[in-house]
C-alpha positions as CSV (number, residue, x, y, z in Angstrom):
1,X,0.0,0.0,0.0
2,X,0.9,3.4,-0.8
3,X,2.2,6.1,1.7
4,X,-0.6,9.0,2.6
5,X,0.3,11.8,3.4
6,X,-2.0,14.6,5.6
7,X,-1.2,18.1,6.3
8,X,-3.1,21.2,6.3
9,X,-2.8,23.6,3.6
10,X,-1.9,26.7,4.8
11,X,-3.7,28.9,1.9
12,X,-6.8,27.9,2.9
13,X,-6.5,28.6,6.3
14,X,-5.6,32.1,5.4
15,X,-8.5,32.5,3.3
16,X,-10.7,31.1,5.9
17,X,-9.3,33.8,8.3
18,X,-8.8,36.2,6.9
19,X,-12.8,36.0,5.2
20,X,-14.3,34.2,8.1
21,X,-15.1,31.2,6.1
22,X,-14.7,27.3,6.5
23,X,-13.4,25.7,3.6
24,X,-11.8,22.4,4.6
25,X,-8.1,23.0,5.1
26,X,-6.8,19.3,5.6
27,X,-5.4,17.8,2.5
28,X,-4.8,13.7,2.2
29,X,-2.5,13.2,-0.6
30,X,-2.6,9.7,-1.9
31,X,-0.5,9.5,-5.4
32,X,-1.8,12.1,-7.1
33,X,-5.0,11.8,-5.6
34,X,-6.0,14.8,-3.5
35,X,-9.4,14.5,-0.8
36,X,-9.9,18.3,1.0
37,X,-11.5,17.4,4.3
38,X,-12.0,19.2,7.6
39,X,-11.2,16.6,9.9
40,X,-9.5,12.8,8.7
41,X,-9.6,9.7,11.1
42,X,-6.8,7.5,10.5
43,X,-7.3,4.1,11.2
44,X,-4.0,2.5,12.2
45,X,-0.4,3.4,12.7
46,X,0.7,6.9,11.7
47,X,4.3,9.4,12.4
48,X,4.0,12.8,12.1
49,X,7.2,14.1,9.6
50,X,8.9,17.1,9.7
51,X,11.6,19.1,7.1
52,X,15.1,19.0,9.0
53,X,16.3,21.2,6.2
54,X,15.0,23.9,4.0
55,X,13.2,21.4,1.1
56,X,9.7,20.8,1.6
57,X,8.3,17.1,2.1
58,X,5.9,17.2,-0.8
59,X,5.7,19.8,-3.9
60,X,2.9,21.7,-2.7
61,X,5.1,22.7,0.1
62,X,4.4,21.8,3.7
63,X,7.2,21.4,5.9
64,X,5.5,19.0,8.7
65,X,2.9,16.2,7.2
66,X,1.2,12.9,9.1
67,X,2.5,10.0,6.9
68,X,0.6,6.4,7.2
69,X,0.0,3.5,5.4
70,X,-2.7,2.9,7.3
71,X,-6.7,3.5,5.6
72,X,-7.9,7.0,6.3
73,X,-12.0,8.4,6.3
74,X,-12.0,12.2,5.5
75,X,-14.6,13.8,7.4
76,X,-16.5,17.0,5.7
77,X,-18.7,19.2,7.5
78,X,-21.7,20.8,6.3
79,X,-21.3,24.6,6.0
């Protein structure tokens, strides 16, 4: 199984602050498959990665991502 990856995308919580909305900031990142969610239960063994240096983890750019090979639910809340 592949490696997911979870972090929260830091655009979108901007945005939410900044116009006091609630788009779901989480993203799960499986291949090149991307789920938006508020809230994501992981069901199984996980380890929360950071960047030691100055490269971001993934492309998009986060620095500190939950990796697991474990099944994950996203969870999305009505607005």
């Amino acid at each position: 199984m592949a490696t997911t990856y979870i972090h929260v995308n830091q655009h979108v919580l901007k945005k939410n602050l900044k116009h006091g909305t609630a788009e779901p900031m989480i993203t799960i990142k499986n291949g090149k498959t991307n789920v938006y969610c508020h809230e994501v239960e992981i069901n199984g063994p996980s380890r929360v990665v950071s960047s030691s240096s100055d490269k971001p983890l993934l492309s998009c750019g986060p620095r500190v991502v939950i990796a697991t090979e474990s099944p994950v639910t996203p969870i999305v809340r009505a607005s």
